[in-house]
Each structure stands twice: as C-alpha cells, then as structure tokens.
C-alpha positions in Angstrom: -9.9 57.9 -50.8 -6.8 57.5 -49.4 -5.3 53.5 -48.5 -3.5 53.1 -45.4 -0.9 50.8 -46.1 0.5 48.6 -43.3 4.4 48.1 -42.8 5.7 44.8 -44.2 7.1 44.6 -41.2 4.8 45.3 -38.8 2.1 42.8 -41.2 5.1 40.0 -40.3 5.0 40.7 -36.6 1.0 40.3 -36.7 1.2 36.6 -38.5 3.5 36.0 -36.1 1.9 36.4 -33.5 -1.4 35.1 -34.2 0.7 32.0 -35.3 1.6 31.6 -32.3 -1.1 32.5 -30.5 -3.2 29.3 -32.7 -0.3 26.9 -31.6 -0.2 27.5 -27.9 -4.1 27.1 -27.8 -4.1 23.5 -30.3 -1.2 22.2 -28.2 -2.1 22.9 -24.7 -0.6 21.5 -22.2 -2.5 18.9 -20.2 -4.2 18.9 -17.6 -3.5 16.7 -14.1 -6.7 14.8 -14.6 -5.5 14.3 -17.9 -2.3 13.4 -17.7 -3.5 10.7 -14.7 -5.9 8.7 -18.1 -3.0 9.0 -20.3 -0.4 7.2 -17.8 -2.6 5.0 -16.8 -3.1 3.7 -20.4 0.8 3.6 -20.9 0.9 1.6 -17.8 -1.8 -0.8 -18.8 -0.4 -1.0 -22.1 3.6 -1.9 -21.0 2.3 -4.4 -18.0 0.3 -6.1 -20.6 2.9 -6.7 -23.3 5.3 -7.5 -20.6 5.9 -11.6 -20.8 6.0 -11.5 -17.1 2.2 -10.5 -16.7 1.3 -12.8 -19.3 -1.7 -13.6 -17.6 -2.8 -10.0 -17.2 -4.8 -9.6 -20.3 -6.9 -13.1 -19.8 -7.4 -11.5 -16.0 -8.9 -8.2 -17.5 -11.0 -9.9 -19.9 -12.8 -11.7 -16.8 -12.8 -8.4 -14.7 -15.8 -6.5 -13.1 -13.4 -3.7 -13.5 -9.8 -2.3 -12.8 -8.0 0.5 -11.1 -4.6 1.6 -12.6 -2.5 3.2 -10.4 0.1 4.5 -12.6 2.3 5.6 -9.6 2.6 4.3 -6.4 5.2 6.0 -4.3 6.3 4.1 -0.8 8.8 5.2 1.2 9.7 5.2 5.2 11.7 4.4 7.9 10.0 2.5 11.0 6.7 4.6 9.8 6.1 3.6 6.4 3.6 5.4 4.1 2.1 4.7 0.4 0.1 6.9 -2.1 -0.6 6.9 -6.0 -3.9 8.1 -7.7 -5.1 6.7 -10.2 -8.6 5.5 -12.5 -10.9 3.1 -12.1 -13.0 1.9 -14.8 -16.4 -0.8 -15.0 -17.3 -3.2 -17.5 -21.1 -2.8 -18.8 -23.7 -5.0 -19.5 -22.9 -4.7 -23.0 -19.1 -5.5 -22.7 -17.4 -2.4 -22.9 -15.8 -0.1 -20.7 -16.6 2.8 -18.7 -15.6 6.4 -18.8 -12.7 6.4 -16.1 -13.2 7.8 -12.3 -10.4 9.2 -10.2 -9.4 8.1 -6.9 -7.0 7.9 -4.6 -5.0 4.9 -2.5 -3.2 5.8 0.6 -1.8 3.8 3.5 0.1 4.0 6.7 2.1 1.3 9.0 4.6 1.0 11.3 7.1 -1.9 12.1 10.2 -2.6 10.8 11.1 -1.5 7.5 13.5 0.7 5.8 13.6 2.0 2.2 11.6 3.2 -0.9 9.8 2.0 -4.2 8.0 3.6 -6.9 5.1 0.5 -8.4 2.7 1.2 -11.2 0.1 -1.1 -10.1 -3.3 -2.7 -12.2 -5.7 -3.6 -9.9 -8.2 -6.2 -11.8 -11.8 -6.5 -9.7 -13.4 -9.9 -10.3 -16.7 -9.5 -8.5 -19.3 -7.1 -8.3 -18.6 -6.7 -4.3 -15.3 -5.4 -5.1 -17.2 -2.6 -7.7 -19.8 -2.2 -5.2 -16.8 -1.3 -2.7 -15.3 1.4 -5.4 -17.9 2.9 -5.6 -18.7 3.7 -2.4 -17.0 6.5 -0.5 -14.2 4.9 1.0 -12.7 1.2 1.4 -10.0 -1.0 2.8 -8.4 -3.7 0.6 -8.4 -6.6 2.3 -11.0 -5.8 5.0 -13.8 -4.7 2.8 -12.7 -6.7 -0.5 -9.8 -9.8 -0.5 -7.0 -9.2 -2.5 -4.1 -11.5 -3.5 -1.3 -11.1 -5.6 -1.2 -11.8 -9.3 -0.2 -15.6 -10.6 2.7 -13.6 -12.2 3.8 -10.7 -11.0 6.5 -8.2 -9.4 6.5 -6.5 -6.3 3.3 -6.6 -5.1 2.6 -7.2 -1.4 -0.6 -9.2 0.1 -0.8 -11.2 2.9 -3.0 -13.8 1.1 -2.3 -16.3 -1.0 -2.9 -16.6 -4.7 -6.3 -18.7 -4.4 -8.0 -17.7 -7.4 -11.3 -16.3 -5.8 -10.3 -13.2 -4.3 -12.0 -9.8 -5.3 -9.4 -8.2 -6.0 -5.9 -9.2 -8.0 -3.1 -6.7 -7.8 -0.4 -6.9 -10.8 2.6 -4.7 -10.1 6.0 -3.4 -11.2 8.7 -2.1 -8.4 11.1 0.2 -9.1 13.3 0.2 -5.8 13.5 -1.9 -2.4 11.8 -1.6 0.1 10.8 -4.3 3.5 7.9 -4.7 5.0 4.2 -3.5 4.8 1.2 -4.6 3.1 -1.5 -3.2 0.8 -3.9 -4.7 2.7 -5.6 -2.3 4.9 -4.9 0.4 2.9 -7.9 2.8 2.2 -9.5 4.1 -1.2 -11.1 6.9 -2.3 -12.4 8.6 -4.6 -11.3 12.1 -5.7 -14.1 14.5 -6.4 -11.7 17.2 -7.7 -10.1 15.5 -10.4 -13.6 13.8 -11.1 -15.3 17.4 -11.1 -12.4 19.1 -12.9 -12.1 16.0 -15.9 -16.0 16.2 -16.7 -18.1 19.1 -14.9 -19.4 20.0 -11.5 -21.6 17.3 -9.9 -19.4 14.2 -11.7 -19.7 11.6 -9.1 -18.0 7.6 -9.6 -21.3 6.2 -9.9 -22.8 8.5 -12.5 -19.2 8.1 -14.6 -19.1 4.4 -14.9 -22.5 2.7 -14.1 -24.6 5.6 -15.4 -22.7 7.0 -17.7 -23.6 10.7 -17.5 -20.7 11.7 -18.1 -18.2 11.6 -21.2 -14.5 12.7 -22.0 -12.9 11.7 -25.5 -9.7 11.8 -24.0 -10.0 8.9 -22.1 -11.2 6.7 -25.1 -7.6 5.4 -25.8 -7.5 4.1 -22.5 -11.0 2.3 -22.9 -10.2 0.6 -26.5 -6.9 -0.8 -25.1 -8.4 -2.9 -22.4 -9.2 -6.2 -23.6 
C-alpha cells in the first residue's frame, strides 16, 4: 500500500490557516447592538466613580429603571437637533435587573443657538409611570414623564427645577458648547432592529425587561454593575 506523504510545507500552510481561521471566528468583531450594552456599561461605570455624580449610585439604587445613552450628539445653528441610542433596563420584583432594550432619543428645536456637544447621559426613572412610558411605543420627556436635572451634574438641560419628585433624573457629561435647547420635548423610542437583531425575531421592550423572554450573556456585565 503506498502512503501519500504531504509536503512539510504545504502541512505548515494548512495549520496556518485553520489557525487563523479559529481566531477570526473566537474574536469576532462586535456587533452594533453589542457594542451599544458594552458602552453603556463603560458609561455607567465612569459617571458613577466620578466624584461629581456622587449621588448617582444612591439615585440608581432607588430607580424603577434607567436609560444610558452612551452618546448623545447635538449640534446646530438656529435649527438645532439631538440624537444618541442607547438601553434601557427595569428593576424586578426580586431586585435585580433586566435584560437591556434598545431605543432611541431624538429631538428638534429652533431659536437661537449655535454650536455642538457630544453628552453620555444616564437617565434614572423613579416611578413606575416613567417605565410605563418606556415601554410604550413612543414618549416625550417632559410632557409624558417630568424630568429635572441631577443634584450634581454636568451639562444637562431641563427646564424644571431639581425638586426631588420628578420621574425622570438626567445625569450627564458634555463634551463641547453648545446654547440653547432643552431635552424636554424630546421623543423616545424604541428600536426594534437592534432589539430583534440582539435576541431574535419577535423581541419586543416589554417581553425583554418585564417578561423576561428573552436573554443575552453579553449584556450581564452591564446588569451586575448597577447597584
């Protein structure tokens, strides 16, 4: 019986390559739904040790639930406009937190104002009408929900004034100036793609965090760092 013997080389260009191969599947890259959860944990995570938003922590501890937008862009010149997507996540009865759910804030005005910004912003909800507003299909802040700034805080805009009972509290670093505007009236909403995409066809923000249908490991960083 005759052995076929394969080339040194060519045995070399074969482990090679199915080295390779192995790698580029184990260290994919990842994915935009993804990569939304992990900034929004690493902007959780530096607003809270920040001695600034030293109050942020004892905030979440209360909270319903909280939206992390880990980038909010604003920029404009007499028409001013403001976007950032980001997750929102639910306390349960039994203390702990949700899966996250994707959604989207976006707003509009016009008056006088000139520049840009780039915030990451932690919205904390404090009452189960301001989870009962995220979770339907689409919101304003400040006419559906009250918001006020955080006690300590940077760059955040809201007309009201920091009483204590609002729905919603907004904690936020700026990067940038910009005049004018507020947060309130803007709308938001959630973003069935990314929601579809980071769990499976049919994931919807009430079956993520109040049923908990659904499940991504992923995101379980993100739910052990919140207080």
């Amino acid at each position: 019986m005759t052995r076929s013997v394969i080339p040194h080389g060519l045995r070399l260009a074969a482990a090679v390559f199915f080295a390779l191969t192995f790698a580029s599947h184990g260290a994919r890259a990842e994915t935009e739904a993804e990569a939304f959860v992990t900034e929004a944990r690493l902007s959780v995570d530096r607003l809270m040790a920040d001695k600034e938003f030293f109050q942020l922590p004892d905030f979440i501890k209360k909270a319903k639930g909280i939206y992390i937008v880990p980038q909010l862009v604003k920029a404009g010149f007499i028409i001013g406009a403001e976007g950032g997507t980001g997750v929102f996540l639910a306390r349960g009865t039994d203390g702990g937190w949700s899966p996250p759910a994707f959604y989207t804030l976006g707003a509009g005005s016009i008056g006088l104002q000139i520049g840009g910004e780039v915030k990451e912003v932690v919205f904390v909800l404090m009452s189960d009408k301001a989870v009962d507003a995220m979770l339907s299909s689409e919101f304003k802040l400040g006419a559906d929900v009250s918001i006020s700034v955080g006690p300590i805080g940077r760059g955040v805009e809201a007309s009201r004034s920091t009483d204590l009972t609002s729905d919603i509290y907004a904690f936020s670093k700026s990067v940038g100036l910009f005049g004018g505007g507020a947060l309130e009236g803007a709308k938001i909403f959630a973003r069935t793609s990314l929601n579809e995409s980071y769990y499976s066809t049919g994931a919807k923000p009430r079956a993520i965090v109040i049923d908990r249908q659904f499940t991504n490991l992923q995101a379980d960083p993100l739910r052990q760092l919140l207080p």
